[in-house]
C-alpha positions in Angstrom: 6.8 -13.5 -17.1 10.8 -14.4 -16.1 11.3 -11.7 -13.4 14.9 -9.0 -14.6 15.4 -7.0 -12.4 18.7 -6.1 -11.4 19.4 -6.2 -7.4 22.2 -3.9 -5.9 22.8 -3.3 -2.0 23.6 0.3 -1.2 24.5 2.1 2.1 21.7 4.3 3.7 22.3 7.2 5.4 19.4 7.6 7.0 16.0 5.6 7.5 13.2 6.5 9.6 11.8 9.9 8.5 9.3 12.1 9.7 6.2 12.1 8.1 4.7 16.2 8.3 1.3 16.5 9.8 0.5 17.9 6.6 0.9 15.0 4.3 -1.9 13.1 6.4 -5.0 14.4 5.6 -5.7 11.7 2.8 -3.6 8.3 3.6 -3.9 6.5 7.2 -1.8 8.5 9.7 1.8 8.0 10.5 4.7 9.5 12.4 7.4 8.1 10.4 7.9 6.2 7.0 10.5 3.8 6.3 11.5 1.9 3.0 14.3 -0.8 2.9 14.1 -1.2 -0.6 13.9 1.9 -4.1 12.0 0.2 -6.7 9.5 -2.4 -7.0 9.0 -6.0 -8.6 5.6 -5.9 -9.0 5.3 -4.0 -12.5 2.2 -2.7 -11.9 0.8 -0.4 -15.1 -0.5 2.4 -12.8 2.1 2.8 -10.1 3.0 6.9 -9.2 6.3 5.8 -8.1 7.3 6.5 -11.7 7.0 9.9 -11.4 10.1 11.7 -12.6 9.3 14.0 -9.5 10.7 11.0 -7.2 14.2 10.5 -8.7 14.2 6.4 -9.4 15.4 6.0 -12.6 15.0 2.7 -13.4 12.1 1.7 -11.3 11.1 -1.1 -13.6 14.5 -2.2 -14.0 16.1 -2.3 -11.1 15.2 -2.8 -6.8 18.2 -1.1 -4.3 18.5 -2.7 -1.5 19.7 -0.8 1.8 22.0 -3.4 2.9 22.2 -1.5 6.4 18.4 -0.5 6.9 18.1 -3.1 10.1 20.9 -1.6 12.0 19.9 2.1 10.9 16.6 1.6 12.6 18.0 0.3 15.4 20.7 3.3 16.3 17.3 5.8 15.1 15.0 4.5 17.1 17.2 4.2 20.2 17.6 7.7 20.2 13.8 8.6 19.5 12.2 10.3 22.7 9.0 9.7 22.2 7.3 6.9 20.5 5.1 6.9 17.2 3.7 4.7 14.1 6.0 3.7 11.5 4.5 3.2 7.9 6.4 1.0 5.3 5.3 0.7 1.6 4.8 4.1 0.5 7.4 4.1 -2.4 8.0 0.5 -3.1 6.2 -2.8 -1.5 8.0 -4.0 1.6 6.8 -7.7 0.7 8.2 -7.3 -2.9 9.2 -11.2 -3.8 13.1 -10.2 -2.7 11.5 -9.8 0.8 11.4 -13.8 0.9 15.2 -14.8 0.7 16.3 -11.3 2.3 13.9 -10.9 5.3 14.7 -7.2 5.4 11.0 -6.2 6.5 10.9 -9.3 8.9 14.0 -7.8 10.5 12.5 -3.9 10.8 9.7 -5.7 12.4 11.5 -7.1 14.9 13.2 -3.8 15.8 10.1 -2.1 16.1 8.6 -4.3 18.4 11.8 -4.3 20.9 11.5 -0.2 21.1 7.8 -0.2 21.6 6.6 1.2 18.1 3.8 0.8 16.4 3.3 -0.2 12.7 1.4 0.6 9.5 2.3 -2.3 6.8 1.2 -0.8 3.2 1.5 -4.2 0.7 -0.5 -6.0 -2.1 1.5 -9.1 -1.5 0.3 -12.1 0.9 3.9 -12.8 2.2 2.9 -10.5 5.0 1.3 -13.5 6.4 4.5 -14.8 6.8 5.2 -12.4 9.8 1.4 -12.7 10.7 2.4 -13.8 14.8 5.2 -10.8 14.9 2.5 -8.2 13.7 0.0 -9.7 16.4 2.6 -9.1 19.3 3.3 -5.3 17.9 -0.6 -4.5 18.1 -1.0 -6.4 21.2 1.9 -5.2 23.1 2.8 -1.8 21.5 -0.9 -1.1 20.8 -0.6 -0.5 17.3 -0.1 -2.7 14.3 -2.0 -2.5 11.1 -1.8 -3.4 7.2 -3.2 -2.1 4.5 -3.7 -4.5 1.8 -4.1 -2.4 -1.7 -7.2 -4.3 -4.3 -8.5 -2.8 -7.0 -10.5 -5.3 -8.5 -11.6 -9.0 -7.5 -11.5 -10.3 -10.9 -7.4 -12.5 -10.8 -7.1 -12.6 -14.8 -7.9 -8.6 -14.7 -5.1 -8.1 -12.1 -3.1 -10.3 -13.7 -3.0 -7.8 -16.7 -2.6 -4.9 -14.2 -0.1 -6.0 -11.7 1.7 -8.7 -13.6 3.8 -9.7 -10.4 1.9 -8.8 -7.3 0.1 -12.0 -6.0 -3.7 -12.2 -7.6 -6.5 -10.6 -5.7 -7.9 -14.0 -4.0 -4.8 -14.6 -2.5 -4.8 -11.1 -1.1 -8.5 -11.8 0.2 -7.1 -15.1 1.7 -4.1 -13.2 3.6 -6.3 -10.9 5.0 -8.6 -13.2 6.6 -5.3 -14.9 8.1 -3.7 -11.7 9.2 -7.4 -10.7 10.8 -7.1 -14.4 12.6 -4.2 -13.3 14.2 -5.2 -9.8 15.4 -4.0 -7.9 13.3 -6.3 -4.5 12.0 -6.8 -4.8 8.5 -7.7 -2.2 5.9 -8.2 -2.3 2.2 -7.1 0.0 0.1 -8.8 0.4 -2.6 -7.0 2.5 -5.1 -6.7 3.4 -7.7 -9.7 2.3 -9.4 -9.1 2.6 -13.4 -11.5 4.8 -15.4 -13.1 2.5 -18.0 -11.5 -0.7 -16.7 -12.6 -1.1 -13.0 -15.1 1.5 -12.4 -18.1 -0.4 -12.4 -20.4 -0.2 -9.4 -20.8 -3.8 -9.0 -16.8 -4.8 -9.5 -16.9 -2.0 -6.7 -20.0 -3.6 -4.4 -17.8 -7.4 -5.1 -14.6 -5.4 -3.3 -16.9 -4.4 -0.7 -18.7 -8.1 -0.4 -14.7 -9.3 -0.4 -13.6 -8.0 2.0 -16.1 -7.8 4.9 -16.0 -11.8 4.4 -12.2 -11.6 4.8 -12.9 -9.5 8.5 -11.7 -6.3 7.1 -11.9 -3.7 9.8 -12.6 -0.3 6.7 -12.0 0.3 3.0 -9.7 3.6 2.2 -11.2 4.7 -1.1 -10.0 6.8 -4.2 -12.2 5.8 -7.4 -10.0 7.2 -9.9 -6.1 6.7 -10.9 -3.1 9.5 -11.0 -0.6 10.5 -13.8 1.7 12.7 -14.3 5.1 12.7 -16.7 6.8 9.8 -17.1 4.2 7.6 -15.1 1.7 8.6 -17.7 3.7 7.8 -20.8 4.2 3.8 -19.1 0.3 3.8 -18.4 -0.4 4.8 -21.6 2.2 2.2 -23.4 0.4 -0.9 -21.5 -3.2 0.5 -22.1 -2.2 0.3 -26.0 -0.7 -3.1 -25.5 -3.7 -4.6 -23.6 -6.8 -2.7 -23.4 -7.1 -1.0 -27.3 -9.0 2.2 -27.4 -9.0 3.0 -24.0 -6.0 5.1 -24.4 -8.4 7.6 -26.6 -10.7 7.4 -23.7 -8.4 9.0 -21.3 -6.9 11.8 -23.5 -10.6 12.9 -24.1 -11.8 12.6 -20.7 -8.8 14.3 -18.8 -6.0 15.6 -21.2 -3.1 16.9 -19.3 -5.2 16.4 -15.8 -3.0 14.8 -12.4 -5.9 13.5 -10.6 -8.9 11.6 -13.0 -11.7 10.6 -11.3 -14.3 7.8 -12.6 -17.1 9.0 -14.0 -19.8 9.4 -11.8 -17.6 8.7 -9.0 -19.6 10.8 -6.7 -22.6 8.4 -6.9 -19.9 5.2 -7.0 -18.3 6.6 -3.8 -21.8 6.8 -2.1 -22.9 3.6 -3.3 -19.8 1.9 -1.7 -19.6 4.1 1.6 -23.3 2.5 1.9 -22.7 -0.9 1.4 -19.6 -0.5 4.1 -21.7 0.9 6.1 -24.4 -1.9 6.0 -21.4 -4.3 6.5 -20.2 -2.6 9.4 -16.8 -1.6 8.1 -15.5 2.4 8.1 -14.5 4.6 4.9 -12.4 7.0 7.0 -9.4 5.5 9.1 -10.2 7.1 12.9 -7.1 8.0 15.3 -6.2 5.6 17.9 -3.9 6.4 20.7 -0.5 4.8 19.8 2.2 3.3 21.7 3.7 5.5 24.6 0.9 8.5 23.2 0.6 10.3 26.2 -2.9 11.1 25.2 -1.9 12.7 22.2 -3.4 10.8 19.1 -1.4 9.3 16.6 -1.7 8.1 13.4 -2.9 4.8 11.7 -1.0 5.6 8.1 
């Protein structure tokens, strides 16, 4: 699939912002969240960031790129008393393909290593492994470096379909096991998980199998998908293109509903915090003490 999307720079005002204690009783921990780029090259069918609630127009058409993100960090974190975890990849992947020729993340890296904060990498792309040695230094020297590598399924042509221009999930599995080389902490996210598609408890156990052979330090689970205006009406468009039927499925089993859960996702979400637990990896991200913490506890993302 020939790759569109229209890139235009834009000036930031502002970069690194606070993430409220409220928002962090769900996602790994953070004190603030940064994104160099609006929009996202990876198409994927599900993706929230479509939401009319968040403003981006033309999120499959077009990726903005804050042409002064590098030296914004720099003057924000400068002036920053107290240090903290920064989380990137919460509205668009930092390690989108433009991240290769632009080296925007690389950069934001390297600032947040000189000024002694940690990091909280949120990706499904294995270009991350391009900045493997940098992320090593963060959590060895700053104390606190971890990514969070989103799968929702191990099965490549089935991604394929889902997330047209994301890398395939055995590449994923393959970074991972390189990041974990390098000492980095790595999580998967495992989210969403499609009703009807990729809810099946052994696709689930295979995710699990996956990624305790890939030194995954815990899985972050939500075994369902989310949808809401706008998102919905693009979810519903591809599941008509690719997946007939299942459209029906979905209108029956949660109408107008935000959050849809699998069925039986309570007995899924038990059968897959067992088999972590038998493979020695956690379901529930714990908070370390971050860089410069002073005792207090700060977040993972």
């Amino acid at each position: 699939m020939a790759d569109r999307t229209i890139v235009r720079e834009i000036e930031a005002k502002t970069l690194a912002t606070r993430v409220p204690t409220s928002d962090d009783s769900f996602w790994y921990r953070t004190d603030f969240s940064i994104n160099v780029y609006r929009g996202c090259q990876h198409r994927c069918i599900y993706c929230d960031s479509r939401s009319a609630c968040y403003g981006i127009d033309r999120f499959d058409e077009e990726v903005l790129v804050k042409r002064n993100a590098v030296e914004l960090l720099e003057e924000e974190l400068a002036r920053k008393r107290k240090k903290g975890v920064i989380g990137t990849g919460s509205m668009s992947d930092p390690y989108m393909p433009l991240e290769r020729s632009l080296g925007m993340t690389r950069r934001c890296l390297d600032v947040i290593y000189r000024y002694g904060f940690g990091v909280h990498v949120h990706t499904k792309s294995d270009l991350v492994v391009r900045d493997a040695e940098l992320l090593g230094k963060i959590h060895r020297v700053n104390g606190h470096a971890v990514v969070a590598m989103t799968v929702t399924t191990t099965d490549d042509e089935l991604a394929a379909k889902l997330e047209p221009r994301a890398p395939v999930p055995s590449q994923r599995f393959a970074a991972l096991r390189s990041l974990a080389s390098a000492g980095v902490e790595t999580w998967v996210t495992l989210m969403p998980v499609l009703p009807f598609i990729e809810d099946s408890e052994e696709e689930i156990l295979q995710i699990v199998r996956a990624s305790s052979d890939a030194g995954v330090h815990g899985i972050l689970p939500f075994l369902g998908v989310t949808m809401r205006n706008r998102q919905r009406a693009y979810f519903y468009a591809q599941l008509d293109r690719m997946f007939p039927g299942v459209r029906l499925q979905y209108a029956r089993a949660f109408g107008e509903c935000y959050v849809c859960k699998v069925p039986e996702h309570d007995r899924l979400l038990a059968a897959l915090r067992s088999a972590c637990h038998d493979a020695g990896m956690k379901t529930n991200p714990a908070r370390p003490p971050g860089p410069d913490a002073g005792g207090v506890q700060l977040p993972l993302l």
